[in-house]
C-alpha positions in Angstrom: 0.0 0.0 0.0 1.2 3.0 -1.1 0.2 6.8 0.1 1.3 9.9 -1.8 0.8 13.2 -0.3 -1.5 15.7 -2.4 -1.8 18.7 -0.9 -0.7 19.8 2.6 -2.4 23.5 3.3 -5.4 23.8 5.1 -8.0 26.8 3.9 -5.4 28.5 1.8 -3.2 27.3 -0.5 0.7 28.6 -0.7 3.7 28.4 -3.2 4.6 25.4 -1.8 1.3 23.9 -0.9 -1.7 22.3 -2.9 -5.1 22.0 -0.9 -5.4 18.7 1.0 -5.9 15.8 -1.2 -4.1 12.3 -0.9 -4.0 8.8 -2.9 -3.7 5.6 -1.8 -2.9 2.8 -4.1 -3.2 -0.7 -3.3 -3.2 -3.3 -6.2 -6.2 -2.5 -8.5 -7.5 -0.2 -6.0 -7.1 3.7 -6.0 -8.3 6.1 -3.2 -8.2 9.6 -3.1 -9.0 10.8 0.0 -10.2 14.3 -0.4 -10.3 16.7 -4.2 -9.3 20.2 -3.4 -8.8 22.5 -6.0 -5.7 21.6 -7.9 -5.5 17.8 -7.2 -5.3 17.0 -11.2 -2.1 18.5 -11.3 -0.9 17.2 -8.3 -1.9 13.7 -9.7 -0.1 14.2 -12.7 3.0 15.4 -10.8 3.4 12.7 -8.6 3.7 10.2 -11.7 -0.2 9.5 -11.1 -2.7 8.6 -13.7 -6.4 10.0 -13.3 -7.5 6.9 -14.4 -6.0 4.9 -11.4 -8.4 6.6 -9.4 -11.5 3.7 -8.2 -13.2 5.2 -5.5 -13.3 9.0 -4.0 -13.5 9.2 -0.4 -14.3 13.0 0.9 -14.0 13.6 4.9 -16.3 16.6 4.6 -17.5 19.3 2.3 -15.5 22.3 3.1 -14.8 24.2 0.1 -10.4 23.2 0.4 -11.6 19.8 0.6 -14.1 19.3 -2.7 -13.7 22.0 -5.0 -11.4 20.3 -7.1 -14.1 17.3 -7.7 -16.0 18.8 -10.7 -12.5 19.0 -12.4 -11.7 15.9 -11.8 -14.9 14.2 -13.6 -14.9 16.1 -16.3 -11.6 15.2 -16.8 -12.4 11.9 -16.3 -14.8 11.6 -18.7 -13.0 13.3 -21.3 -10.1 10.4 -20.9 -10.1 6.7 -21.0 -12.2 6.0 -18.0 -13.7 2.7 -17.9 -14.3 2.6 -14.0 -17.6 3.2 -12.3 -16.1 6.0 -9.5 -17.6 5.1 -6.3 -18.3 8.0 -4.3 -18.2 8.1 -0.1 -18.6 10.9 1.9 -20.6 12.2 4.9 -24.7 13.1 4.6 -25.3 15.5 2.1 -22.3 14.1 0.0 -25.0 12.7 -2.4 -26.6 16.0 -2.6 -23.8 17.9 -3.2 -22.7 15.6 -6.1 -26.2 16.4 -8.1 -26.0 19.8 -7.3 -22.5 20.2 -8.9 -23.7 18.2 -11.9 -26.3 20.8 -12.8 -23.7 23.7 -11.5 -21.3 23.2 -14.7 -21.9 21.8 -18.3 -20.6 18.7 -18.8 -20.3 17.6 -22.6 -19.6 13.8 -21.6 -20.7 11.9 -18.4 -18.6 9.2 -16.0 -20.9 6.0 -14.6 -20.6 6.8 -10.6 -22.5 6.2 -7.3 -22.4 7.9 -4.7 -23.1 6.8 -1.0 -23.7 9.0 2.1 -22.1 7.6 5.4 -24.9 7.7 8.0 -22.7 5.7 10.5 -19.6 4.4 11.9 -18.5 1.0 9.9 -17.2 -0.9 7.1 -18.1 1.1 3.7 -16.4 -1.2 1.3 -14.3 -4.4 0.9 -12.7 -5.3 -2.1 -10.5 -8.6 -2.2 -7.6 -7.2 -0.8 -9.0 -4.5 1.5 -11.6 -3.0 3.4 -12.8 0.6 4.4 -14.1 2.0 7.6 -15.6 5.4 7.9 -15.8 6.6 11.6 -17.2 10.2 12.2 -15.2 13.2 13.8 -15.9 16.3 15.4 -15.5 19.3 13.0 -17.8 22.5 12.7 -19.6 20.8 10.1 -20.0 16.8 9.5 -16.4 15.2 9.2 -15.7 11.6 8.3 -12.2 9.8 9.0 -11.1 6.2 7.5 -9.1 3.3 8.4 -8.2 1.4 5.4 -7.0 -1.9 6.4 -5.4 -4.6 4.2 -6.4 -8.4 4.8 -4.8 -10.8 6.7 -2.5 -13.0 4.3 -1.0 -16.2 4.0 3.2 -16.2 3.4 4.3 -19.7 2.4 6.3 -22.0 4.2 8.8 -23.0 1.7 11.3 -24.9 3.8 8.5 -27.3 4.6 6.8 -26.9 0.8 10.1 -28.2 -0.9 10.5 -30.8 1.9 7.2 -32.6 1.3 8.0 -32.0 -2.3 4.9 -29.4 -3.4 5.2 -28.1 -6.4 3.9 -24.7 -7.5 0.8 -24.0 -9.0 -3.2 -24.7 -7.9 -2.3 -26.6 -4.3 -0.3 -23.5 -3.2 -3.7 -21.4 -4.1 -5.8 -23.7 -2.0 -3.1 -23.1 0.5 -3.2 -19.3 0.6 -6.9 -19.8 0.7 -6.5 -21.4 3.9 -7.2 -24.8 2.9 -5.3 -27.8 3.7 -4.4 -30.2 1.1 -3.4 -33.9 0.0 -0.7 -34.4 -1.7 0.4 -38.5 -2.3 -2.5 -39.9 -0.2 -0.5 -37.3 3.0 -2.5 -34.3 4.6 -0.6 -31.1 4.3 -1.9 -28.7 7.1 -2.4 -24.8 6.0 -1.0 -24.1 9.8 2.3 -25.7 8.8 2.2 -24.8 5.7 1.8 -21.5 5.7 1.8 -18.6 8.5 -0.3 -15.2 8.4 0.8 -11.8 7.9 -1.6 -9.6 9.2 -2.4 -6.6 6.8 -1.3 -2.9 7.1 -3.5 -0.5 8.7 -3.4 3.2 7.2 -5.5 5.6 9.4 -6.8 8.7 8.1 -7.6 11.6 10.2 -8.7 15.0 8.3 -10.5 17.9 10.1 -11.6 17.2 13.3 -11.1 18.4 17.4 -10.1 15.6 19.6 -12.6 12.8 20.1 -13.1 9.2 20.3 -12.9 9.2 16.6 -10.1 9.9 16.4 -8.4 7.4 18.7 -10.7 4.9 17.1 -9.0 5.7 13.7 -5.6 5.3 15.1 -5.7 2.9 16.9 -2.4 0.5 16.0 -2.0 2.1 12.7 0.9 1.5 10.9 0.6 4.8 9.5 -1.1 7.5 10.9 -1.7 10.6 9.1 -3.5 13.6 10.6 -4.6 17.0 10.3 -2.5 19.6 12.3 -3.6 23.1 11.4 -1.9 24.6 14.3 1.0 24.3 17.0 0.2 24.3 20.8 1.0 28.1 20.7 -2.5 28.3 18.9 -4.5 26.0 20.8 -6.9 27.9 21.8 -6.9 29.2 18.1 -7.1 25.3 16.7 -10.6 24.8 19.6 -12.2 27.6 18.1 -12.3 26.2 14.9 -12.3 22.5 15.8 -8.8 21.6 14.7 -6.0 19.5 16.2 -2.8 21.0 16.6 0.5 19.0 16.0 0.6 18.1 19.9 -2.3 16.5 20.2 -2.1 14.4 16.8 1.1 13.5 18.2 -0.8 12.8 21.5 -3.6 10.5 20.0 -0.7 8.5 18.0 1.3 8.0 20.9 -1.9 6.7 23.2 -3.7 4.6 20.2 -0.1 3.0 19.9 0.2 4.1 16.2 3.7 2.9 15.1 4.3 6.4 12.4 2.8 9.6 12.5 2.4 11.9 9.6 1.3 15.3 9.7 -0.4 17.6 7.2 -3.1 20.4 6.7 -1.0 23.0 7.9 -2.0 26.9 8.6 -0.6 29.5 5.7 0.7 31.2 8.8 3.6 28.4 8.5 6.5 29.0 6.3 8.1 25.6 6.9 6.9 23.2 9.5 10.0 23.3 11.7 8.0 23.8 14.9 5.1 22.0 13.6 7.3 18.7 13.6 9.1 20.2 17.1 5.6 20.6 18.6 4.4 17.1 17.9 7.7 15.3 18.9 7.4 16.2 22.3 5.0 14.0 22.4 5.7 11.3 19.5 9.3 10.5 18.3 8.4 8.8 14.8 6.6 12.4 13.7 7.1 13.8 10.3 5.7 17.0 8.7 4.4 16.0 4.7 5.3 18.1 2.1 3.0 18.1 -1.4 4.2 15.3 -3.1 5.6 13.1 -0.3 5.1 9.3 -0.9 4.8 6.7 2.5 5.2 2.7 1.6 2.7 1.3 4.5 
C-alpha cells in the first residue's frame, strides 16, 4: 500500500502547498482521499494517472476539501475511463454531487454512485482491503477512514520443498487457507503456511479531539492527521475544531500508532519546523508532509 501526499495546506493554498488531497494505491484499488482544487495536477506530478483513481472518499465538504471534484470528472470523462467512480462521503455528500452536476456543463458523463455515510462501519471491501468510515468532530459533519489490508498467508517453503509441493493450484488452495493432500499425505495450512496480518493506514482529516479519532488510530501502521496549528495556537485550533501537531502527536502515541504523519498546515507556517518540534514532544516517529511526499505502508 502505497500513500502519496497531495496537498498539505489547510483553507489556503501557498507556493509550496496544494489544498489537501491524498492517494492511496493498493493493487487495482485507487483512493483519493479528499479533491481540493488543484488535485489534477498534483496527480499528474506525482507520476499518477487520473485513471487509477477507483473510489473517492471526501471527509467533509468544506470548500479546500471538494472543489477540485468537478474537475476531476470532467476530466475523467474526457479520458479513458472505464471505472464506475464510487463516491463516499458524509450526509449530504449525495446531494452535493447532483448539485454540482447541474452547476457546470458537462459535454460527456462518468458511470458513478455515490453513498452517504450515515454511520460508523465498514463502507467497502474489495479482495484485498476494506474501508471504515468513523465520524469526527469538526464545525460541520467530518468523516475519518481506516483502510486496512487483509490478513494474508506467506508460504512456508522450507517445509513446501521438503514434502516435495510443487507450485501451481495446491499453493492457491493453501493461501486460501485450505489444507491439502498431496500423495495420499495431509498437508496442514497451519504448517504450511503462516499469516501476515495486513497494514492499517488511518486517516484523520479535520476534526477536534474525540473518540474518533483514537478509534481511527488505533495501532496504525501509519497514521496521518490533520494539524492546522501548534500548541502556541491551541486555543486558536478549539475555536475552529482543529487538532494541533501536539495533540495528533498525543492521540498516536496513546492509540499505539507505530508512524505519524502530519499535514493540513496553517498558511501562517513558512516551513513546518516547529510544527514537527511541537508534535515530537510527544511522539518520536513524527514527520511533517510536504506536497508530493510518498509513505510505503
Amino acid at each position: 500500500m502505497q500513500l502519496t501526499i497531495l496537498g498539505t495546506t489547510s483553507m489556503v493554498p501557498t507556493k509550496d502547498r496544494n489544498h489537501y488531497a491524498n492517494f492511496i494505491k493498493h493493487e487495482t484499488e485507487g483512493l483519493l482521499i479528499d479533491c481540493g482544487e488543484g488535485t489534477q495536477r498534483q496527480l499528474r506530478l506525482a507520476d499518477l494517472k487520473l485513471t487509477d483513481v477507483t473510489h473517492l472518499l471526501i471527509t467533509h465538504l468544506h470548500g479546500d476539501h471538494v472543489l477540485g471534484v468537478p474537475g476531476l470528472m470532467q476530466s475523467l470523462a474526457s479520458g479513458d475511463y472505464t471505472h464506475t467512480l464510487k463516491i463516499f462521503g458524509p450526509k449530504g455528500t449525495e446531494r452535493f454531487i447532483a448539485n454540482l452536476l447541474k452547476t457546470f456543463i458537462f459535454d460527456k458523463r462518468i458511470e458513478y454512485e455515490v453513498k452517504d455515510i450515515e454511520k460508523d462501519g465498514t463502507i467497502f471491501t474489495t479482495k484485498t482491503l476494506k474501508v471504515k468510515a468513523i465520524h469526527l468532530d469538526h464545525s460541520v459533519t467530518s468523516v475519518g477512514y481506516r483502510i486496512i489490508e487483509n490478513d494474508r498467508r506467506k508460504m512456508n517453503m522450507g517445509y513446501l520443498k521438503k514434502h516435495n509441493i510443487p507450485e501451481g493450484p495446491l499453493m492457491g488452495e493453501l493461501q486460501r487457507g485450505k489444507d491439502i493432500v498431496v500423495d495420499g499425505m495431509t498437508i496442514l495450512v497451519d504448517k504450511a503456511t503462516t499469516i501476515v496480518k495486513g497494514r492499517v493506514l488511518g486517516i484523520i482529516p479535520d476534526t477536534m479531539i474525540c473518540k474518533g479519532c483514537y478509534d481511527i488510530a488505533k495501532d496504525a501502521d501509519l497514521l496521518l492527521s490533520e494539524s492546522t496549528y501548534t500548541s502556541e495556537y491551541e486555543d486558536k485550533a478549539t475555536e475552529h475544531k482543529h487538532l494541533t501537531a501536539l495533540q495528533a502527536a498525543q492521540i498516536a502515541s496513546q492509540a499505539g500508532a507505530k508512524r505519524l504523519v502530519l499535514t493540513h498546515f496553517s498558511a501562517r507556517y513558512k516551513t513546518t519546523e516547529d510544527i514537527e518540534k511541537d508534535a515530537k514532544l510527544a511522539f518520536e516517529h513524527t514527520v511533517c508532509a510536504a506536497d508530493l511526499m510518498k509513505f510505503k505502508v
